[in-house]
PyMOL Python script that loads the backbone (N, CA, C, O; Angstrom):
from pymol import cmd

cmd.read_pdbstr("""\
ATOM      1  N   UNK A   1      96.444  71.723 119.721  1.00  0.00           N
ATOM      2  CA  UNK A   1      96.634  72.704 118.630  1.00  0.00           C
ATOM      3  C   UNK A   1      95.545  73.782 118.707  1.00  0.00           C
ATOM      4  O   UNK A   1      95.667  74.946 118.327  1.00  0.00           O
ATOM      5  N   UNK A   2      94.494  73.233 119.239  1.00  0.00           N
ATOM      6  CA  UNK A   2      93.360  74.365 119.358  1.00  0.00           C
ATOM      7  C   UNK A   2      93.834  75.775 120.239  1.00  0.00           C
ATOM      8  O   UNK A   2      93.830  76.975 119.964  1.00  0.00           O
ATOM      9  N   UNK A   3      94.245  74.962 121.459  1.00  0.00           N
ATOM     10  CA  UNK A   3      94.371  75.849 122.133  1.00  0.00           C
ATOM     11  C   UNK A   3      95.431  76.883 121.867  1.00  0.00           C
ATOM     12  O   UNK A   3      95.688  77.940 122.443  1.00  0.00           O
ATOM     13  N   UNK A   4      95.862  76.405 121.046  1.00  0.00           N
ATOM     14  CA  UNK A   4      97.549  77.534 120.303  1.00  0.00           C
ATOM     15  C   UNK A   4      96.608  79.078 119.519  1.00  0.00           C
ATOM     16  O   UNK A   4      96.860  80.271 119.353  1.00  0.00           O
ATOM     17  N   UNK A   5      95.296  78.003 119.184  1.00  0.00           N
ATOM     18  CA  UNK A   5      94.723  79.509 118.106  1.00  0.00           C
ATOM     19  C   UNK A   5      94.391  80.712 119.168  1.00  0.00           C
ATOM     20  O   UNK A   5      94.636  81.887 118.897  1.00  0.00           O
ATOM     21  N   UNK A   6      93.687  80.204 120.665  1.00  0.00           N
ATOM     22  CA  UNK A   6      93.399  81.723 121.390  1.00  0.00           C
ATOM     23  C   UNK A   6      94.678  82.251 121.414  1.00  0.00           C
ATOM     24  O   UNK A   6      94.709  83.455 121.160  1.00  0.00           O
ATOM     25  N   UNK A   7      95.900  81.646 121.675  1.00  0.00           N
ATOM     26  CA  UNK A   7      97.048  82.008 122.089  1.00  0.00           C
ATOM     27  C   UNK A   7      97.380  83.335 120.518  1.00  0.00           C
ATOM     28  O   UNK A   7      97.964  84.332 120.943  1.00  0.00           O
ATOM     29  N   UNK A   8      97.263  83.362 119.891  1.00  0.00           N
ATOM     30  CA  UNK A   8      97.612  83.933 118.602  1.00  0.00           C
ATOM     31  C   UNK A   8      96.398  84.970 118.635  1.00  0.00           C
ATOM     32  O   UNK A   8      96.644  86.110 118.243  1.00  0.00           O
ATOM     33  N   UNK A   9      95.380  84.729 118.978  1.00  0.00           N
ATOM     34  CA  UNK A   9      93.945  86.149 118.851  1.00  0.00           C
ATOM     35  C   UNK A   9      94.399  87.117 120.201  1.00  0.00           C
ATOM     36  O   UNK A   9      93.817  88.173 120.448  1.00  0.00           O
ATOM     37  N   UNK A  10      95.335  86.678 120.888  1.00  0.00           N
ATOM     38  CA  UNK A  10      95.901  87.626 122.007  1.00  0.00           C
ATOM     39  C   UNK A  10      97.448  88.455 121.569  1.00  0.00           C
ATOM     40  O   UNK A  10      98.014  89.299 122.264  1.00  0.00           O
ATOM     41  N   UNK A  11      97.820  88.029 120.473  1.00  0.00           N
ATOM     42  CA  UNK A  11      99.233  88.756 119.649  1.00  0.00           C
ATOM     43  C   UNK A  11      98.719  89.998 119.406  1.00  0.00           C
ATOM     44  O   UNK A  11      99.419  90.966 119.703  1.00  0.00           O
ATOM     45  N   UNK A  12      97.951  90.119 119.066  1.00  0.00           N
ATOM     46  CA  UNK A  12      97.254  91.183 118.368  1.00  0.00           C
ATOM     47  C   UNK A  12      97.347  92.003 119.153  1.00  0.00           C
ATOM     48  O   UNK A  12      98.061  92.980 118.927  1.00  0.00           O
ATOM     49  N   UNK A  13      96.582  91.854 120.446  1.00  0.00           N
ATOM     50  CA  UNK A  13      96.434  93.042 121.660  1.00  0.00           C
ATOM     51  C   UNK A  13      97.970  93.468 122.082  1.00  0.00           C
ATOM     52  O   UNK A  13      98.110  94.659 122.363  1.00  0.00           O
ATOM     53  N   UNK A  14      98.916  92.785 122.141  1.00  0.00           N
ATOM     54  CA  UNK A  14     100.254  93.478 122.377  1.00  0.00           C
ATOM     55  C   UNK A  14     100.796  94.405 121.113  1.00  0.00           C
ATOM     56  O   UNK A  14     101.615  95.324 121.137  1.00  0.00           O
ATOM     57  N   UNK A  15     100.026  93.822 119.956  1.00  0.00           N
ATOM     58  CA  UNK A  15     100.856  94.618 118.982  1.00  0.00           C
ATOM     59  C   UNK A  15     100.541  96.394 118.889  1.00  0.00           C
ATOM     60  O   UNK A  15     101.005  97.384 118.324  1.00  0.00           O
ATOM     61  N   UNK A  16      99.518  96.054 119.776  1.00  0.00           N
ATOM     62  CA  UNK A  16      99.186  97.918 120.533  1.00  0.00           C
ATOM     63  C   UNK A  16     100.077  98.130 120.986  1.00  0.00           C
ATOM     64  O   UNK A  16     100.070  99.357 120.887  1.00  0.00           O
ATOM     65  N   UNK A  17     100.838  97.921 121.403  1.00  0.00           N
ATOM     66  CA  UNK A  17     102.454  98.488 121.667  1.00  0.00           C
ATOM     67  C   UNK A  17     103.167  98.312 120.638  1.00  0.00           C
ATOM     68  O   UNK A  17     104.262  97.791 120.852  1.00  0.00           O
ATOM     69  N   UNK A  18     102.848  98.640 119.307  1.00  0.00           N
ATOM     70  CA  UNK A  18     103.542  99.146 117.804  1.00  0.00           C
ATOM     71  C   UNK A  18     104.995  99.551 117.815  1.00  0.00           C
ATOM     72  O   UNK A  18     105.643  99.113 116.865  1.00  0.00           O
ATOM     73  N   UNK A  19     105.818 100.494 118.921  1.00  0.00           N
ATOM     74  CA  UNK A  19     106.948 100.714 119.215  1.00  0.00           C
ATOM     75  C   UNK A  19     107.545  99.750 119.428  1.00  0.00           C
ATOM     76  O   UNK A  19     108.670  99.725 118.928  1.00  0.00           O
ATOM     77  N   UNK A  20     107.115  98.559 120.222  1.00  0.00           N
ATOM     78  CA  UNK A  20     108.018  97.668 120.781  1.00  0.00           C
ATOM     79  C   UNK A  20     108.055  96.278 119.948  1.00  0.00           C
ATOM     80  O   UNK A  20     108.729  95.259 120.099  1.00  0.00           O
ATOM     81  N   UNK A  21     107.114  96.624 119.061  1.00  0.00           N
ATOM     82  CA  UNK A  21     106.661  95.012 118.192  1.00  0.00           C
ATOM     83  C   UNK A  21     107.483  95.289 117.147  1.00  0.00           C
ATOM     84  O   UNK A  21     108.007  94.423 116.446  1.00  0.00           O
ATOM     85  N   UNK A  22     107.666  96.866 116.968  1.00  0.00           N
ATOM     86  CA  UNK A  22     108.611  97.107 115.321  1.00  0.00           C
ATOM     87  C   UNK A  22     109.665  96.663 115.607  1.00  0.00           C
ATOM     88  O   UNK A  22     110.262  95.772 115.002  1.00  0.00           O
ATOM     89  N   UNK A  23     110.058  97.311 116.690  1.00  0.00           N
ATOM     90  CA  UNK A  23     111.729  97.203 117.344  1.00  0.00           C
ATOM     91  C   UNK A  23     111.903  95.933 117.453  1.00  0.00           C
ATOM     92  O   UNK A  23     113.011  95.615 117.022  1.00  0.00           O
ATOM     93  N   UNK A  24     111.147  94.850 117.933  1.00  0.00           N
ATOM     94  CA  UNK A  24     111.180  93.759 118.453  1.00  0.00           C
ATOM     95  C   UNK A  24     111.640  92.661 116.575  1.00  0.00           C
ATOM     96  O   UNK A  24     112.506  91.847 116.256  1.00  0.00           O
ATOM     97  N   UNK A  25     110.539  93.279 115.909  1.00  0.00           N
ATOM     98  CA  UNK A  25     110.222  92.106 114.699  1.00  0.00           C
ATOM     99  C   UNK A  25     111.611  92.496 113.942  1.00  0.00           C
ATOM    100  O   UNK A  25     112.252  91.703 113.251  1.00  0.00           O
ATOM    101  N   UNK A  26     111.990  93.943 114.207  1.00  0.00           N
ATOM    102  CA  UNK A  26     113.204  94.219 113.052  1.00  0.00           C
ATOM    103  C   UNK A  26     115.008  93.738 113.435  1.00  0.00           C
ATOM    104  O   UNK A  26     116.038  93.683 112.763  1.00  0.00           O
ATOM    105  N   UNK A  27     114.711  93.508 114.618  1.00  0.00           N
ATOM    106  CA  UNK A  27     115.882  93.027 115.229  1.00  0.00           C
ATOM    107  C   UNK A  27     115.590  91.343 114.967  1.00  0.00           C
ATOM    108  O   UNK A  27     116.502  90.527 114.827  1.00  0.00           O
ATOM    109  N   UNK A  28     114.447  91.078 114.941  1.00  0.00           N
ATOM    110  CA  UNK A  28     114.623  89.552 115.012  1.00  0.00           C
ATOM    111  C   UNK A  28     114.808  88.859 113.459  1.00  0.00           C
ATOM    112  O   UNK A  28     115.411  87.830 113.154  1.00  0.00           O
ATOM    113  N   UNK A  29     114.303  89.507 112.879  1.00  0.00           N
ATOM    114  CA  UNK A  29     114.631  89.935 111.126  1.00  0.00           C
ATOM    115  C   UNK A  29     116.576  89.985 110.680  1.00  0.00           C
ATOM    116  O   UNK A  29     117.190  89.470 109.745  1.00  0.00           O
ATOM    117  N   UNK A  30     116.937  90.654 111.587  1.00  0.00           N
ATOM    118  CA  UNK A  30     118.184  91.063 111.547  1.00  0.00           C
ATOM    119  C   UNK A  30     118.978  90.015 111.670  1.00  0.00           C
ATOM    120  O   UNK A  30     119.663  89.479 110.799  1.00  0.00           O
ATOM    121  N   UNK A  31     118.829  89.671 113.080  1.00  0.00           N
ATOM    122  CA  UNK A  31     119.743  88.626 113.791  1.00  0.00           C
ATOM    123  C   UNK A  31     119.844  88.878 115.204  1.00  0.00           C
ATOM    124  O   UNK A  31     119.770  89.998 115.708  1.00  0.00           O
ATOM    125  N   UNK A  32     120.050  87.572 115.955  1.00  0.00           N
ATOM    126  CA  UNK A  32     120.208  88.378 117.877  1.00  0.00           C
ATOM    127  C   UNK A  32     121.541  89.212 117.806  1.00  0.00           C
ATOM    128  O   UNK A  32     121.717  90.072 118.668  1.00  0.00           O
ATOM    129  N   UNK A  33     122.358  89.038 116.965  1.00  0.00           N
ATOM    130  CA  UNK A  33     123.541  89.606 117.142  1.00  0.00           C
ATOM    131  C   UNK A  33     123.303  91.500 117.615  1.00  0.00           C
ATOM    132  O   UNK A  33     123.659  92.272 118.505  1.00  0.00           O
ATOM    133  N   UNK A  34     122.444  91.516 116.302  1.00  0.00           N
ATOM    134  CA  UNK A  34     122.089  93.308 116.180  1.00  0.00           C
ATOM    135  C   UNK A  34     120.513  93.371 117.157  1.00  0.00           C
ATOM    136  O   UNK A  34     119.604  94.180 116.974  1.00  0.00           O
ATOM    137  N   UNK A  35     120.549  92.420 118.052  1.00  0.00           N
ATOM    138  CA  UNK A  35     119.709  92.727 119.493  1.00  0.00           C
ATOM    139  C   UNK A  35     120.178  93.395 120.459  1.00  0.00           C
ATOM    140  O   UNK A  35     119.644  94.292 121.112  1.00  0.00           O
ATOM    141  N   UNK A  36     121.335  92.876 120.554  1.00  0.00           N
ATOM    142  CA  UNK A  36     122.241  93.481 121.719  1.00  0.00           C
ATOM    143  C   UNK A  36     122.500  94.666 121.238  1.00  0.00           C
ATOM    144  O   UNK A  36     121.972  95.558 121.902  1.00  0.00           O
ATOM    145  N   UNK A  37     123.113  95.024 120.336  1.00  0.00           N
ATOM    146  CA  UNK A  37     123.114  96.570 119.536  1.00  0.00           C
ATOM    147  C   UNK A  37     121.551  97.861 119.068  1.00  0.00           C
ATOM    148  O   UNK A  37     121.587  98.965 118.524  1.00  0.00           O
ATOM    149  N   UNK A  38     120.572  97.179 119.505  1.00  0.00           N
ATOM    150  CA  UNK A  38     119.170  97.969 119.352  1.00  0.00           C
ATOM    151  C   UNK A  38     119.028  98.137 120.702  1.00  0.00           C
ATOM    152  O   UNK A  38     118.355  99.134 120.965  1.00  0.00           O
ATOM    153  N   UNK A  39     119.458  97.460 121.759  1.00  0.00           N
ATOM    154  CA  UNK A  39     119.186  98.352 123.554  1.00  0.00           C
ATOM    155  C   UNK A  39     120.654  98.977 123.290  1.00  0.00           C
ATOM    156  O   UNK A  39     120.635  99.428 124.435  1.00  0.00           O
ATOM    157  N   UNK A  40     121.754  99.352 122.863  1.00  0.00           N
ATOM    158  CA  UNK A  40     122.402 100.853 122.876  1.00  0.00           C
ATOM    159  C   UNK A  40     121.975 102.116 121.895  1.00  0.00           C
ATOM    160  O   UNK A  40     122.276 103.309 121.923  1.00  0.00           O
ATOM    161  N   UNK A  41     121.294 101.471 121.177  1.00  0.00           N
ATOM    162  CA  UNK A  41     120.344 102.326 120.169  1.00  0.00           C
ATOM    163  C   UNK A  41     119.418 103.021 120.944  1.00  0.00           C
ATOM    164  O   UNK A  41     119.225 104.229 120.804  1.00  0.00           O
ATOM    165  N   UNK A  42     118.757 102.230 121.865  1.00  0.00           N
ATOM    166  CA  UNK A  42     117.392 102.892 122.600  1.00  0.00           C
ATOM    167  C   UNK A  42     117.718 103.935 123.553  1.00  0.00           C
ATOM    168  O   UNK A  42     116.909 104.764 123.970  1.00  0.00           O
ATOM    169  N   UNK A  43     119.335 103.830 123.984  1.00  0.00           N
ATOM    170  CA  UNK A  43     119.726 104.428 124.998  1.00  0.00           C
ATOM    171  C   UNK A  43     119.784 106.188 124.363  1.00  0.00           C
ATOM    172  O   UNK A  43     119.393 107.221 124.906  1.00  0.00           O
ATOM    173  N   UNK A  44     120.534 105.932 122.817  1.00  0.00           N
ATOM    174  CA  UNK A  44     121.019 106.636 122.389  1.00  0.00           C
ATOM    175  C   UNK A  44     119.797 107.536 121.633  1.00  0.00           C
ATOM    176  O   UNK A  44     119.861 108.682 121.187  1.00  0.00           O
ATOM    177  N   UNK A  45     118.924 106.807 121.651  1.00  0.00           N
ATOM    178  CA  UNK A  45     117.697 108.181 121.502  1.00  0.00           C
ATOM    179  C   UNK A  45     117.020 108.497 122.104  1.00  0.00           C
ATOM    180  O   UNK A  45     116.019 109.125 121.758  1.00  0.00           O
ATOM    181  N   UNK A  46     117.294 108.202 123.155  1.00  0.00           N
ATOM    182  CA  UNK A  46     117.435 109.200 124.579  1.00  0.00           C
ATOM    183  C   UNK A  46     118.447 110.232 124.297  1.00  0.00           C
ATOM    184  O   UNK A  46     117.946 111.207 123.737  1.00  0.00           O
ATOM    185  N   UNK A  47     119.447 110.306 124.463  1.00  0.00           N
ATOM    186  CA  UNK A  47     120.494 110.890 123.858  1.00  0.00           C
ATOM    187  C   UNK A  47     120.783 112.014 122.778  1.00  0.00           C
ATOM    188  O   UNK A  47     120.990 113.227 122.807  1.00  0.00           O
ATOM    189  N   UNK A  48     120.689 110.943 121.732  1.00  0.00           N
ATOM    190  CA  UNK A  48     120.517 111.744 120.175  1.00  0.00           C
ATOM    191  C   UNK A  48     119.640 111.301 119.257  1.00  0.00           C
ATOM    192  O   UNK A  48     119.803 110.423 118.409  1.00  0.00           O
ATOM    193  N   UNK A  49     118.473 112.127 119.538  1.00  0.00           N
ATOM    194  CA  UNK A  49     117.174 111.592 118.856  1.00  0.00           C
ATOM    195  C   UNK A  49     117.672 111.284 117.317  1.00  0.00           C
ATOM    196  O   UNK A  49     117.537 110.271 116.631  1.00  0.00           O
ATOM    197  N   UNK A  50     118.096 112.139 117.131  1.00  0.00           N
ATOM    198  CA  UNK A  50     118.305 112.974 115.361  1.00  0.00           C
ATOM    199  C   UNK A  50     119.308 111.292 114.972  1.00  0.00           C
ATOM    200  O   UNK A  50     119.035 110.748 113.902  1.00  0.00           O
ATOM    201  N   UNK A  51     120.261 110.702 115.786  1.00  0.00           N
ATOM    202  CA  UNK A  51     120.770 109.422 115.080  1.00  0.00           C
ATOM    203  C   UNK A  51     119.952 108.141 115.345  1.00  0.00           C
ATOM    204  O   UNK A  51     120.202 106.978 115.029  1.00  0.00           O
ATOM    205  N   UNK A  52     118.807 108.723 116.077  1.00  0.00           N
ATOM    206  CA  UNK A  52     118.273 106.989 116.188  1.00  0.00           C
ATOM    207  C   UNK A  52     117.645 106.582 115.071  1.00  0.00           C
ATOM    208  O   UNK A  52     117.812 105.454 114.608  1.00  0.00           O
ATOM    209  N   UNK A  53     116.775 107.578 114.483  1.00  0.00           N
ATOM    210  CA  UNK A  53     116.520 106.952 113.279  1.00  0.00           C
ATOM    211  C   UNK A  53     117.003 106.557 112.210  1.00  0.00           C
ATOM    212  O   UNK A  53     116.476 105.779 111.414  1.00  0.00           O
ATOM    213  N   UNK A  54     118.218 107.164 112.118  1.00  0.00           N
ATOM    214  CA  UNK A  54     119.091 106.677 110.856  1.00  0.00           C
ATOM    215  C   UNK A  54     119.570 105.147 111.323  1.00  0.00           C
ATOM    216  O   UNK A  54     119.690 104.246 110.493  1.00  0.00           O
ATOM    217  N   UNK A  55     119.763 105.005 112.380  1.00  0.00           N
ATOM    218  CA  UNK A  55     120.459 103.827 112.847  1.00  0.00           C
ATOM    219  C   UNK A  55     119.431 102.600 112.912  1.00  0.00           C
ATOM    220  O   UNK A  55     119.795 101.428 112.809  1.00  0.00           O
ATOM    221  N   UNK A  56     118.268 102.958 113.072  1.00  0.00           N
ATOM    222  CA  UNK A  56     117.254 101.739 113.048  1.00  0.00           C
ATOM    223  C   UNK A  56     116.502 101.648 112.007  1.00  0.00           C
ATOM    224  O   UNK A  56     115.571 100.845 111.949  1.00  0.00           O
ATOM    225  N   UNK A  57     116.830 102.505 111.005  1.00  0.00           N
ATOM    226  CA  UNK A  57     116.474 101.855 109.301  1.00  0.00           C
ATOM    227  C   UNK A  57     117.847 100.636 109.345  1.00  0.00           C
ATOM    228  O   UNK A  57     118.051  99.900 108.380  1.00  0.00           O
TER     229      UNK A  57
END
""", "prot")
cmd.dss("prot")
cmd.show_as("cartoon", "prot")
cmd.util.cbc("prot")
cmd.orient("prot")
């Protein structure tokens, strides 16, 4: 169990990638279902910036 705590003081340093931890925590919040539907989202703001955000509130 000890060793689980370094494992958790290293979460932190990825969560410097803030883009991918939001995207990541709000889909998992959601359901895997609307996982598969947040990589055509990502595509699509590439695409059409102006709908990605409406779509990932």
């Amino acid at each position: 169990m000890v060793f689980r705590r370094p494992r958790v003081n290293v979460k932190p340093n990825v969560q410097a990638t803030r883009p991918v931890s939001s995207i990541a925590r709000s889909t998992d919040a959601s359901g895997e279902s609307i996982s598969a539907q947040s990589q055509e989202e990502q595509s699509s703001q590439q695409i059409d910036p102006p709908a990605a955000p409406p779509v990932i509130e």
